[in-house]
C-alpha atoms as a printed R data frame, in Angstrom:
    type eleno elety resid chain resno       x      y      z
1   ATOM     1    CA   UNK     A     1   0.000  0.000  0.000
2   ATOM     2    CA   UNK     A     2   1.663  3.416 -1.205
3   ATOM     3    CA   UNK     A     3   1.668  6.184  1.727
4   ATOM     4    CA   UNK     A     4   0.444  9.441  0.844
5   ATOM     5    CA   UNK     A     5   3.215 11.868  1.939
6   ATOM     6    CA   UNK     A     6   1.598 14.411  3.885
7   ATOM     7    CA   UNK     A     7  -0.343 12.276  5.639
8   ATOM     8    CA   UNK     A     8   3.414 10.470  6.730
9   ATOM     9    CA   UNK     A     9   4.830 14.048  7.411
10  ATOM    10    CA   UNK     A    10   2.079 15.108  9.659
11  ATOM    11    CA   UNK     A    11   1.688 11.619 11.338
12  ATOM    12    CA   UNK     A    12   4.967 12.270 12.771
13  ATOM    13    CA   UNK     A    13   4.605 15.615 13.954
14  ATOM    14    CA   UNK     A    14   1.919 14.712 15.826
15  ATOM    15    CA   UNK     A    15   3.936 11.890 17.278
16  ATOM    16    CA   UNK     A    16   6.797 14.490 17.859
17  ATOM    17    CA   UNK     A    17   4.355 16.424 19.745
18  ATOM    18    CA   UNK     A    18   3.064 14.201 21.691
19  ATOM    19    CA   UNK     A    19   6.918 12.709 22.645
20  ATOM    20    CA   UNK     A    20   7.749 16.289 24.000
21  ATOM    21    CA   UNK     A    21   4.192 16.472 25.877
22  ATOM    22    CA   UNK     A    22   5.463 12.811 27.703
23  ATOM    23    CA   UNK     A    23   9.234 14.420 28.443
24  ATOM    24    CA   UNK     A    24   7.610 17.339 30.022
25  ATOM    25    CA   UNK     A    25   6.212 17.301 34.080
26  ATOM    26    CA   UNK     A    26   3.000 16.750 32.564
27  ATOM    27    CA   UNK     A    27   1.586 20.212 33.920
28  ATOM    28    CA   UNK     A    28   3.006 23.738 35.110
29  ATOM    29    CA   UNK     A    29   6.504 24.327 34.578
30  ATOM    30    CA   UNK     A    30   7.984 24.058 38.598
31  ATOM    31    CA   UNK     A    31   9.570 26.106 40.412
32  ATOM    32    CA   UNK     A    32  14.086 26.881 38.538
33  ATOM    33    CA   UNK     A    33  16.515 25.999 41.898
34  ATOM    34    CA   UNK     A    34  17.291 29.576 41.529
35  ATOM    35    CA   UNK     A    35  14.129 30.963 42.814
36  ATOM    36    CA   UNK     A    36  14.898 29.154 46.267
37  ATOM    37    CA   UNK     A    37  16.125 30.867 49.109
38  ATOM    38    CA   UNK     A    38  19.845 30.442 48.972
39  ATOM    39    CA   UNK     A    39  19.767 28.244 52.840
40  ATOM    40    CA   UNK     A    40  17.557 25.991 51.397
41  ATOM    41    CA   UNK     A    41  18.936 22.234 50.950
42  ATOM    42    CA   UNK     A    42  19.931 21.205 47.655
43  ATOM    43    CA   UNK     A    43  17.059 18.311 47.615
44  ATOM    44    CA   UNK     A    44  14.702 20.694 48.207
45  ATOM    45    CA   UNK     A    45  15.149 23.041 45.394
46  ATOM    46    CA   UNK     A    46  12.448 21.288 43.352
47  ATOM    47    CA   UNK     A    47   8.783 20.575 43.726
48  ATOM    48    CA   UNK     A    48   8.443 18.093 46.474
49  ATOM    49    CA   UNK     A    49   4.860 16.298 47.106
50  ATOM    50    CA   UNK     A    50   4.180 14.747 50.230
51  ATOM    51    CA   UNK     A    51   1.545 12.277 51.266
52  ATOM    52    CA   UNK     A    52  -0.098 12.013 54.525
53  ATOM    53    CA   UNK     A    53  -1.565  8.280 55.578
54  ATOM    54    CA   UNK     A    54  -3.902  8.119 58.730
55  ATOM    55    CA   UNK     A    55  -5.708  5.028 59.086
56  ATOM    56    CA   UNK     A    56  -8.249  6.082 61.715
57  ATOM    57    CA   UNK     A    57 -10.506  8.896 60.868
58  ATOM    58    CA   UNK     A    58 -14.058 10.268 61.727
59  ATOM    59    CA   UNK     A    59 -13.093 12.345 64.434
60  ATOM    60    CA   UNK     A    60 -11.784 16.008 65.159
61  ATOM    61    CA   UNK     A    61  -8.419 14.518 66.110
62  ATOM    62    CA   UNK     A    62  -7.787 13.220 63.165
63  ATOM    63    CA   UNK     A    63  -8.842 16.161 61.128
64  ATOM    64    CA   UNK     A    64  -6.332 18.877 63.064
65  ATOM    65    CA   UNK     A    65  -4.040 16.174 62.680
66  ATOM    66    CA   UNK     A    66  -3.946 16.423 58.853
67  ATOM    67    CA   UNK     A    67  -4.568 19.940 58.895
68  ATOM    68    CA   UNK     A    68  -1.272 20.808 61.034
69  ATOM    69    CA   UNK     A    69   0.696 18.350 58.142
70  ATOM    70    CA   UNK     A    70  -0.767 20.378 55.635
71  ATOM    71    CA   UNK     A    71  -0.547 23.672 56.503
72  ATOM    72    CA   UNK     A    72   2.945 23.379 57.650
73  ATOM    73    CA   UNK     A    73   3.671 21.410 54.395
74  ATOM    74    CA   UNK     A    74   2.033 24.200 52.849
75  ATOM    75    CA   UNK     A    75   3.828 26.493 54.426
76  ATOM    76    CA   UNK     A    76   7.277 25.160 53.247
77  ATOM    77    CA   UNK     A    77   5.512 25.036 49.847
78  ATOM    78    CA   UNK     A    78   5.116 21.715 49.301
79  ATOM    79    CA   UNK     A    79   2.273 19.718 47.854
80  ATOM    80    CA   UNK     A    80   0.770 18.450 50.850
81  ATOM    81    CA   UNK     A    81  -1.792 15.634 49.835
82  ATOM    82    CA   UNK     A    82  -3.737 13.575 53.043
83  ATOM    83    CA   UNK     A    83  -5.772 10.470 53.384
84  ATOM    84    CA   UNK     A    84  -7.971  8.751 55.822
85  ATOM    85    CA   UNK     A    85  -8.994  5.416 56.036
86  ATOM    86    CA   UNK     A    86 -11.569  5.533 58.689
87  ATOM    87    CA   UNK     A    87 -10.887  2.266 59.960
88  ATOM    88    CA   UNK     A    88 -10.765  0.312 56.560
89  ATOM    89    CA   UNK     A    89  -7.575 -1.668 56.556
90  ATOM    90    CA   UNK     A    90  -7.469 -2.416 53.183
91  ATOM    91    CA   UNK     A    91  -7.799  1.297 52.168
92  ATOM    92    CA   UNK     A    92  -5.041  1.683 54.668
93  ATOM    93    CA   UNK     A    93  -2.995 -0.546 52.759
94  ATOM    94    CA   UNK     A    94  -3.613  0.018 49.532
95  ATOM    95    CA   UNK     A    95  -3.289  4.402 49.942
96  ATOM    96    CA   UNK     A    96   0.693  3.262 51.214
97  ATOM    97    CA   UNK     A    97   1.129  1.254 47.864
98  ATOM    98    CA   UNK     A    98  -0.444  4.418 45.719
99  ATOM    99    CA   UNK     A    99   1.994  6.596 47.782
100 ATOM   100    CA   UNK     A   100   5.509  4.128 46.783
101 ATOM   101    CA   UNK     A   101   3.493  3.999 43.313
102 ATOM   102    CA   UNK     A   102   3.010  7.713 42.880
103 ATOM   103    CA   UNK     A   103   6.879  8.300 43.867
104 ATOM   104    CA   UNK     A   104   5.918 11.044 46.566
105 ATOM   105    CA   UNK     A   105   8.923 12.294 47.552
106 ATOM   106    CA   UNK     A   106   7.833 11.581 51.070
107 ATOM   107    CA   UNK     A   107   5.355  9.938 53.269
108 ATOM   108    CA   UNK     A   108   3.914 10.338 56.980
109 ATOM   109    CA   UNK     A   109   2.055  7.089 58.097
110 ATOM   110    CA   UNK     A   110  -0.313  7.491 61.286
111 ATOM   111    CA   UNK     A   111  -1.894  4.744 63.340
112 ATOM   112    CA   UNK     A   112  -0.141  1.945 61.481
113 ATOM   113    CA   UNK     A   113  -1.525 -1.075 63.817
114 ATOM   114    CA   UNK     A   114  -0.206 -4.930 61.560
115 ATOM   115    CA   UNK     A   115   2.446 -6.129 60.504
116 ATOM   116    CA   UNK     A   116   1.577 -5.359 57.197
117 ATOM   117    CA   UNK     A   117   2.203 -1.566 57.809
118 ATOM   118    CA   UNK     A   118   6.100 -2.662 58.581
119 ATOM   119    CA   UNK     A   119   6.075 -3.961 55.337
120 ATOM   120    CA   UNK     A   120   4.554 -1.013 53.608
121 ATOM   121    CA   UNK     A   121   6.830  1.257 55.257
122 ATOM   122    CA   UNK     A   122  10.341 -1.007 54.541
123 ATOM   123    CA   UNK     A   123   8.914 -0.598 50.741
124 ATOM   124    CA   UNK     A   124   8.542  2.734 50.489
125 ATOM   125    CA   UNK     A   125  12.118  3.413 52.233
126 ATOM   126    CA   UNK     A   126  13.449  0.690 49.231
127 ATOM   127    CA   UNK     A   127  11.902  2.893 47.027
128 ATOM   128    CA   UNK     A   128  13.930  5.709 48.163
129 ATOM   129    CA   UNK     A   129  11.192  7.438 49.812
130 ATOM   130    CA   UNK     A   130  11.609  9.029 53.588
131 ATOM   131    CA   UNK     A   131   9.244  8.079 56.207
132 ATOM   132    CA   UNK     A   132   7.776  9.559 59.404
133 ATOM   133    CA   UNK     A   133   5.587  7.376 61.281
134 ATOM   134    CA   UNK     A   134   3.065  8.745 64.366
135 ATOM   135    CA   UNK     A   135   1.600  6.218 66.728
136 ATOM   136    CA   UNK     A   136   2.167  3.084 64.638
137 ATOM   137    CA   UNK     A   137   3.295 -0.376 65.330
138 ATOM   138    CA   UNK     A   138   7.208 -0.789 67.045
139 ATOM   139    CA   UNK     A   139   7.909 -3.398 64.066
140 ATOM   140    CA   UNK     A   140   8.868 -0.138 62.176
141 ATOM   141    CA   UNK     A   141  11.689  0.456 64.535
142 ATOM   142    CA   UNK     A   142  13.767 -2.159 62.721
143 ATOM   143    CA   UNK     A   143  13.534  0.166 59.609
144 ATOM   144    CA   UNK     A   144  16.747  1.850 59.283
145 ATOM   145    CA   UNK     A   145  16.212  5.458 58.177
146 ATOM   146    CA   UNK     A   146  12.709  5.809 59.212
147 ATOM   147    CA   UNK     A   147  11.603  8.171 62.674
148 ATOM   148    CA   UNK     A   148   9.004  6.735 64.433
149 ATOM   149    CA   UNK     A   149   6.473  9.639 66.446
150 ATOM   150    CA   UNK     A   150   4.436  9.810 69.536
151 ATOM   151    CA   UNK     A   151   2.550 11.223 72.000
152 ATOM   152    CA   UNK     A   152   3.622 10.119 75.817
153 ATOM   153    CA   UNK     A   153   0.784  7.567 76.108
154 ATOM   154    CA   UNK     A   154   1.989  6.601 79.331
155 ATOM   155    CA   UNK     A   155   1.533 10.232 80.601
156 ATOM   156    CA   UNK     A   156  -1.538 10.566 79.074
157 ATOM   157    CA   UNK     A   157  -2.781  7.807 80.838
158 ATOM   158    CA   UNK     A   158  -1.566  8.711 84.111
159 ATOM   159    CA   UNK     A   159  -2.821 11.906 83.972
160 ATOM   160    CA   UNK     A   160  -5.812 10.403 83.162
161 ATOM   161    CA   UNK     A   161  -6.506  8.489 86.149
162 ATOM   162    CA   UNK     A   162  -4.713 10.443 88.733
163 ATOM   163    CA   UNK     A   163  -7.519 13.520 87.666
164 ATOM   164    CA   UNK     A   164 -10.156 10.745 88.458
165 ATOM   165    CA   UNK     A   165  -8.609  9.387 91.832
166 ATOM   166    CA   UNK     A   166  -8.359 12.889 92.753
167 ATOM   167    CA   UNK     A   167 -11.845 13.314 91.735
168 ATOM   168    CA   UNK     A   168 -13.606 10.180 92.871
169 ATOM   169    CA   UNK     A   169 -11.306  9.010 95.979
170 ATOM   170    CA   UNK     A   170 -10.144  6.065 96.866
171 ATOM   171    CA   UNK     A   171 -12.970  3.741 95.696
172 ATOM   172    CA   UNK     A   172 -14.952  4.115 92.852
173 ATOM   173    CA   UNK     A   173 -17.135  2.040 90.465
174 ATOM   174    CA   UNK     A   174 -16.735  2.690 86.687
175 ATOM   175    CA   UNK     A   175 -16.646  2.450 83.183
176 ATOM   176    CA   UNK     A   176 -13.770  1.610 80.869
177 ATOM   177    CA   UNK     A   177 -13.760  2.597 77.396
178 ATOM   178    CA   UNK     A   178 -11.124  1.146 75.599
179 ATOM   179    CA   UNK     A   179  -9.734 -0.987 72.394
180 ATOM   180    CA   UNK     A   180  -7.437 -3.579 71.566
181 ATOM   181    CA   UNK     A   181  -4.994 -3.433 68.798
182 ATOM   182    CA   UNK     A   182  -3.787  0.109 68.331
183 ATOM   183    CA   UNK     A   183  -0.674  0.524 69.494
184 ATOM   184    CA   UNK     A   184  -1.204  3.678 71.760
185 ATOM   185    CA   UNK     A   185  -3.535  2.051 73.300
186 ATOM   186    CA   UNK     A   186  -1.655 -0.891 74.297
187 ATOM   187    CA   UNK     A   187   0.248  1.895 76.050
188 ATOM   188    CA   UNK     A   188  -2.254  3.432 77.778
189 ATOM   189    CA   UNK     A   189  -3.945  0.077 79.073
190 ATOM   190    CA   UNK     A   190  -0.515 -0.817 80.702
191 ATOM   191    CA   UNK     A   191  -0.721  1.987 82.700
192 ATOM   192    CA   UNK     A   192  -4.411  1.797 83.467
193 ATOM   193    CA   UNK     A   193  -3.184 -2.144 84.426
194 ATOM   194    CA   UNK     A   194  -1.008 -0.815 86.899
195 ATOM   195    CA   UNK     A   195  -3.420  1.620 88.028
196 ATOM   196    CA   UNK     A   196  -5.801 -1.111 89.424
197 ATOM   197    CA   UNK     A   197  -3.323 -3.149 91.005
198 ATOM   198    CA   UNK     A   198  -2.297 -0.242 92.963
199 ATOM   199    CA   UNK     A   199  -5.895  1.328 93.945
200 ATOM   200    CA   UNK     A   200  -7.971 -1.966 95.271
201 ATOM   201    CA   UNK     A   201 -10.960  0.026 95.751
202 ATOM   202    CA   UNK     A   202 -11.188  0.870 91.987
203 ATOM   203    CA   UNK     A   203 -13.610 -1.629 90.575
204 ATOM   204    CA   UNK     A   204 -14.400 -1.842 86.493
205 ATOM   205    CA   UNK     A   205 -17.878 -2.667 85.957
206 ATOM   206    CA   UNK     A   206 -17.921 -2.317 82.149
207 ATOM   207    CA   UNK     A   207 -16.309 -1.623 79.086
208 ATOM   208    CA   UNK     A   208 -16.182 -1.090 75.662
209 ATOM   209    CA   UNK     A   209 -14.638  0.205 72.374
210 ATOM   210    CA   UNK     A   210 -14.688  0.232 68.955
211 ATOM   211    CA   UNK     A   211 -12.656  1.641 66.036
212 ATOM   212    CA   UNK     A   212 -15.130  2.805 62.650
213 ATOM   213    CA   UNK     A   213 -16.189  6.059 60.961
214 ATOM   214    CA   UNK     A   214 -19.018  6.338 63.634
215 ATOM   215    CA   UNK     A   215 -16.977  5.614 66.995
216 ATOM   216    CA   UNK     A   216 -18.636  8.289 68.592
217 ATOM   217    CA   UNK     A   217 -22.165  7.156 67.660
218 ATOM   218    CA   UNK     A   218 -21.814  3.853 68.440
219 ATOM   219    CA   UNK     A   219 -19.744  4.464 71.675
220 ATOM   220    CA   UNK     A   220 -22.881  7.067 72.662
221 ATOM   221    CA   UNK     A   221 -25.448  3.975 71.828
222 ATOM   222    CA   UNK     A   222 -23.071  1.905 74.294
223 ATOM   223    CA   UNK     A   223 -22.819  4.309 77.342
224 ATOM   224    CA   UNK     A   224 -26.200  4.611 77.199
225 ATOM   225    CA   UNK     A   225 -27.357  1.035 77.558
226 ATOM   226    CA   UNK     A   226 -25.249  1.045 80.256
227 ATOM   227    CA   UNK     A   227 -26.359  3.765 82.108
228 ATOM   228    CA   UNK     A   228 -29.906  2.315 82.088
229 ATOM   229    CA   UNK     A   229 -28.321 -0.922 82.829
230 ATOM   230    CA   UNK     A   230 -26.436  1.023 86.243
231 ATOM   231    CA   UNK     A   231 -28.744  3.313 87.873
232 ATOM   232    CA   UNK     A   232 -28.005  6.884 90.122
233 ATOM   233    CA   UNK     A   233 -25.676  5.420 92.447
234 ATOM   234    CA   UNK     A   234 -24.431  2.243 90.739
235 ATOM   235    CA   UNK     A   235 -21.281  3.923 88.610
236 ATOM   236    CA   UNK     A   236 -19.054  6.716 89.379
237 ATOM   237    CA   UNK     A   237 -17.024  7.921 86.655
238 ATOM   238    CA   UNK     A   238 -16.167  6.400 83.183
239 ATOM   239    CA   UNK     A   239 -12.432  6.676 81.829
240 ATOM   240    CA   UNK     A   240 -11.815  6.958 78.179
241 ATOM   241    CA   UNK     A   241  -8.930  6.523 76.516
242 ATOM   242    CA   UNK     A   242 -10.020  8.617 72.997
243 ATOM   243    CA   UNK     A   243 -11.825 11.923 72.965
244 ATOM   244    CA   UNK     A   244 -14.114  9.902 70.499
245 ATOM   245    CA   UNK     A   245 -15.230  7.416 73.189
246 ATOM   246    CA   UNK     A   246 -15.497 10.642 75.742
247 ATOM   247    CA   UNK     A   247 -17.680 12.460 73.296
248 ATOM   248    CA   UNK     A   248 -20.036  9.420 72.833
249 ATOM   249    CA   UNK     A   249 -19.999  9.266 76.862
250 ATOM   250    CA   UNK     A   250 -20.761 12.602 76.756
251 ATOM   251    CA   UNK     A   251 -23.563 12.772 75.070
252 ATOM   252    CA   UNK     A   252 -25.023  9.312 76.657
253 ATOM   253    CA   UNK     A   253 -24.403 11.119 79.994
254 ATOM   254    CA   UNK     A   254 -26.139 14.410 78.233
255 ATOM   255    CA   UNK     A   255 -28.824 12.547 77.095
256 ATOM   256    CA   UNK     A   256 -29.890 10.581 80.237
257 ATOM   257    CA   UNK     A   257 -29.537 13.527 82.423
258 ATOM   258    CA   UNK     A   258 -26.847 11.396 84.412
259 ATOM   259    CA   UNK     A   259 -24.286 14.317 85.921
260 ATOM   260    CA   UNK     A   260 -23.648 12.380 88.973
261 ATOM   261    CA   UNK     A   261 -21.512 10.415 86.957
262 ATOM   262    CA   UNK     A   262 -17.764 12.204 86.371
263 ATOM   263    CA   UNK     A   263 -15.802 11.727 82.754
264 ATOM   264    CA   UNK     A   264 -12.338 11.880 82.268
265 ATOM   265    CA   UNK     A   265 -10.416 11.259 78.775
266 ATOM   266    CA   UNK     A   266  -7.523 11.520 76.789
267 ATOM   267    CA   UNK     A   267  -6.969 13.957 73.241
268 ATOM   268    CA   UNK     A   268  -8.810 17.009 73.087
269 ATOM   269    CA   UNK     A   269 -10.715 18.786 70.004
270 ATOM   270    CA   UNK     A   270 -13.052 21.782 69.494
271 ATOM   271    CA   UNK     A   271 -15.775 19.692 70.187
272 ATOM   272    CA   UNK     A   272 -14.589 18.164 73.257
273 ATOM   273    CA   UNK     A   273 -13.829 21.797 74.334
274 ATOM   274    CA   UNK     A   274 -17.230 23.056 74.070
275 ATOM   275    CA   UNK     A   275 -18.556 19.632 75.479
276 ATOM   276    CA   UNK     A   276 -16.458 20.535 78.575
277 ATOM   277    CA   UNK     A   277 -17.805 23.532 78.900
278 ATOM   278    CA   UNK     A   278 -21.446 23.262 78.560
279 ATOM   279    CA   UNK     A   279 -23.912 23.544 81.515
280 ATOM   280    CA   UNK     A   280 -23.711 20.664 83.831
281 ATOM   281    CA   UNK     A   281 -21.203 18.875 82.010
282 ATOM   282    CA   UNK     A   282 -19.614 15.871 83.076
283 ATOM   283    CA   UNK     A   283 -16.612 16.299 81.590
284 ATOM   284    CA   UNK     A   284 -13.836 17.266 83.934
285 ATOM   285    CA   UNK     A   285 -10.776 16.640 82.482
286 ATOM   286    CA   UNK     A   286  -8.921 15.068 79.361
287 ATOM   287    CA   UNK     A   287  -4.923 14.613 79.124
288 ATOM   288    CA   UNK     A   288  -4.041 15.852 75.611
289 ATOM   289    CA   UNK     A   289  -1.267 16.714 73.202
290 ATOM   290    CA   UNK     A   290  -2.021 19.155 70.603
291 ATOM   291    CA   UNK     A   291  -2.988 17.275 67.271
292 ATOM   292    CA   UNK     A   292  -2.231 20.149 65.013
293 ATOM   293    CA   UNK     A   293   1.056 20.798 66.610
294 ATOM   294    CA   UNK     A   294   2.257 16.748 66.052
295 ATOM   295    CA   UNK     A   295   1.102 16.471 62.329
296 ATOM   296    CA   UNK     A   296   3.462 20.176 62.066
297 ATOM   297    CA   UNK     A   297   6.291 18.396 63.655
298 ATOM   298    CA   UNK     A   298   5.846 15.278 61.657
299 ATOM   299    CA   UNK     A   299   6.156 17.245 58.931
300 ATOM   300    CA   UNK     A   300   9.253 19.306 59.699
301 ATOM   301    CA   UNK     A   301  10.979 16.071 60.575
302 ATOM   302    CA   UNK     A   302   9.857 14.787 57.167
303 ATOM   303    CA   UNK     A   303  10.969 17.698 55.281
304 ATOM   304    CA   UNK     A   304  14.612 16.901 57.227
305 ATOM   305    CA   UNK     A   305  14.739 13.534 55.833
306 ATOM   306    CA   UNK     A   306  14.375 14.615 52.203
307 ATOM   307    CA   UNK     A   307  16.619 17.270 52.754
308 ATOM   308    CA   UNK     A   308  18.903 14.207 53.492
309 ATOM   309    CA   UNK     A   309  19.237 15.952 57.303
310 ATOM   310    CA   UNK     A   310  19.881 13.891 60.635
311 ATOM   311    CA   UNK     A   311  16.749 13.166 62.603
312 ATOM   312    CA   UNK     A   312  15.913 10.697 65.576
313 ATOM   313    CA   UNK     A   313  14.868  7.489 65.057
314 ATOM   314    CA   UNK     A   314  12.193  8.106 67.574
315 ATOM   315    CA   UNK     A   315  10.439 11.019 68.991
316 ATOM   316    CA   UNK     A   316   7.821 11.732 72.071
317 ATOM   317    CA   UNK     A   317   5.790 14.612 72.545
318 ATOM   318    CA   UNK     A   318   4.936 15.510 75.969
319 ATOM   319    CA   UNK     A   319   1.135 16.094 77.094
320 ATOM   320    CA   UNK     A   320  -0.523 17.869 79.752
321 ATOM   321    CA   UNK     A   321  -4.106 17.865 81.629
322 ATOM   322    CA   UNK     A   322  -6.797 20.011 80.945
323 ATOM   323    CA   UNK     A   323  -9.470 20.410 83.080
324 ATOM   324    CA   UNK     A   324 -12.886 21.959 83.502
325 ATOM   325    CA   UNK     A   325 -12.234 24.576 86.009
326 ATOM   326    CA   UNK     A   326  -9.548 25.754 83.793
327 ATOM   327    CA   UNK     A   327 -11.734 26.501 80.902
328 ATOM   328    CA   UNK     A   328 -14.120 28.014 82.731
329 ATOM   329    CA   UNK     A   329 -11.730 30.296 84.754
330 ATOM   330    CA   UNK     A   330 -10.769 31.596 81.454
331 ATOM   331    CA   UNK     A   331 -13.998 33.456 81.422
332 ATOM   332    CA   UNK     A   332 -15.190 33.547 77.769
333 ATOM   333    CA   UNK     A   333 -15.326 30.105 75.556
334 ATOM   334    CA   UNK     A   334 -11.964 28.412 74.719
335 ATOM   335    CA   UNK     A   335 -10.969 26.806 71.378
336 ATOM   336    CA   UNK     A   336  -8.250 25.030 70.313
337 ATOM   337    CA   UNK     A   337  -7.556 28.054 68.817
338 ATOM   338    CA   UNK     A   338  -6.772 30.039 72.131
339 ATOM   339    CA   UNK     A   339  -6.317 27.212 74.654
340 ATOM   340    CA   UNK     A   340  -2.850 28.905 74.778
341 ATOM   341    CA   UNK     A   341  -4.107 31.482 76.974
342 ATOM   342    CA   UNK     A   342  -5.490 28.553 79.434
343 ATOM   343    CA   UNK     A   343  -2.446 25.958 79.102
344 ATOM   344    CA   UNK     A   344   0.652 27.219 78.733
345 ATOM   345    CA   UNK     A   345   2.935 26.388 75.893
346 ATOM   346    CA   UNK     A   346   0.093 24.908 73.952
347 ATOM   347    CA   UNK     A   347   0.376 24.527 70.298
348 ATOM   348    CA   UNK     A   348   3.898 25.793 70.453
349 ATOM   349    CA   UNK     A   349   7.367 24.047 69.558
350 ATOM   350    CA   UNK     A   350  10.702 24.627 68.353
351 ATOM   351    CA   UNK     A   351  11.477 21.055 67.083
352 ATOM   352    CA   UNK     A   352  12.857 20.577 64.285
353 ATOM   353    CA   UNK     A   353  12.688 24.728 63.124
354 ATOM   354    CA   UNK     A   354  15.596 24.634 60.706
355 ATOM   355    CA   UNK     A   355  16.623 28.379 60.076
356 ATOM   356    CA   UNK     A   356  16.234 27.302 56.301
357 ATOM   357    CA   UNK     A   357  12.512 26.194 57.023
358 ATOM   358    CA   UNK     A   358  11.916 29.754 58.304
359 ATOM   359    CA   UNK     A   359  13.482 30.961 54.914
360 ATOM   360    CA   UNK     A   360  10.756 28.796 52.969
361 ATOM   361    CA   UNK     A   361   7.938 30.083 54.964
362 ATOM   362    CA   UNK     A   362   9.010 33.694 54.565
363 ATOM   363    CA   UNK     A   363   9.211 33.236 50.177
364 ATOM   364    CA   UNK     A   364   6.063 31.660 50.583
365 ATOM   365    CA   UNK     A   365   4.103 34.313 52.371
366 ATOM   366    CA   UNK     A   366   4.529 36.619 49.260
């Protein structure tokens, strides 16, 4: 068959085209290394994209959380891109793989709980890719290169229940509302282990805890059957170990008109701020870190790693206790937004501030 030869000529300018389309980034031209401050790292003077990986989800927590990973990210001038899973472990799973897929030039995993989440992690570092991990499993510490995040779940947990001894006394009936699995709360049950053995006149009468997009409902539907099932008189207090269970409590206890009985958690959020503060509330106290503030410092310990920078291969982040009479001594509502001017040093930190990082931020302001 003969070839007509201007359909051959423009048959391969279109495939010239389309080759030089293929070499390009495949959308806008990025950023020239020249238009970087001059103390930024050499690996930085590019584009970077990072993904953030949470596999719980469905509460406020997990939302500042992201957001502080972002912004900061943000901030820098990365591409900040985040995922939950709400529970699903397959989802979990399979956003890891689309991250070492993708070739982010980083990745923050939170709440890694299997075995398998070791393995996603060792595959993304063999793939060249950094990796900051917050409250995931301890098989990742075998992971050369990798800096593994947390809050002090054994201080949260003692704060915990040394605000509800000091509340409730030595003896005291109550509910427990915990889960299995995750490995912060493996920490936190150690402690409140320890706490029975040492306070005999502590007596559980219940528990119970679950892990899905609707934690809080569910744990509300829970409390609730067991405040009918325990009467005015029959429980005392009710220890949570996630602001999700304590807002489920709280709105049981809300909703059955039960303030004789006193709540005490761990994490804080907006909501659980304004819960704490309402009329009547049993909510006295929660032992917190500030969410926002650990996905920022995941993220500047990240942003070290690709830089090719020294970081540790571990990392704790101190809490403190927050209680009712605090917030309300403040004297007009408090958010997470000015809890600051109740606790001090809240949502403030100096780790990991490179002076180059506070070049970034300054460019990127304009």
């Amino acid at each position: 068959m003969k070839l007509n030869k201007k359909w051959l000529l423009g048959l391969i300018s279109v495939l010239v085209a389309v080759m030089l389309v293929g070499c390009g980034s495949g959308g806008e031209k990025g950023k020239e290394a020249s238009e970087f401050p001059e103390s930024t790292p050499e690996k930085l003077k590019k584009d970077i994209k990072i993904m953030v990986i949470r596999k719980i989800g469905g509460d406020d927590h997990t939302a500042q959380y992201l957001a502080g990973a972002k912004s900061e990210g943000e901030a820098l001038g990365f591409t900040v891109d985040t995922y939950s899973a709400n529970g699903d472990t397959a989802k979990f799973h399979d956003a890891i793989k689309q991250a070492g897929d993708k070739k982010y030039d980083g990745v923050i995993i939170s709440h890694g709980d299997d075995a398998a989440t070791a393995q996603g992690v060792k595959e993304l570092v063999d793939k060249g890719i950094p990796v900051v991990t917050f409250d995931s499993v301890a098989d990742i510490a075998d992971i050369e290169g990798v800096t593994m995040t947390s809050q002090n779940d054994e201080e949260l947990a003692n704060l915990a229940l040394q605000e509800l001894h000091k509340r409730l006394g030595d003896e005291a009936k109550f509910a427990y509302l915990w889960v299995d699995g995750l490995v912060p709360m493996v920490k936190r049950n150690k402690i409140y282990t320890a706490f029975l053995a040492d306070n005999p006149g502590y007596k559980e009468l219940d528990r119970y805890g679950v892990v899905a997009a609707d934690t809080t409902v569910q744990t509300q539907n829970a409390v609730g059957a067991m405040l009918t099932k325990y009467g005015k008189g029959k429980i005392d207090g009710i220890f949570a170990t996630w602001d999700a269970f304590g807002m489920g409590a709280h709105r049981a206890l809300e909703e059955a008109n039960r303030n004789d009985v006193t709540l005490v958690s761990i994490d804080v959020s907006n909501a659980d701020l304004q819960a704490m503060q309402a009329e009547n509330s049993s909510w006295v106290a929660t032992a917190a870190c500030d969410p926002k503030l650990i996905g920022e410092v995941n993220l500047r310990i990240l942003a070290m790693k690709i830089a090719e920078e020294e970081t540790p291969a571990e990392f704790t982040i101190k809490p403190t206790l927050i209680t009712q009479e605090q917030l309300k001594a403040h004297g007009s509502d408090v958010t997470m937004e000015n809890l600051a001017d109740v606790v001090d040093g809240w949502g403030k930190s100096t780790d990991f501030v490179e002076d180059w990082m506070k070049d970034l931020k300054d460019v990127n302001k304009k």
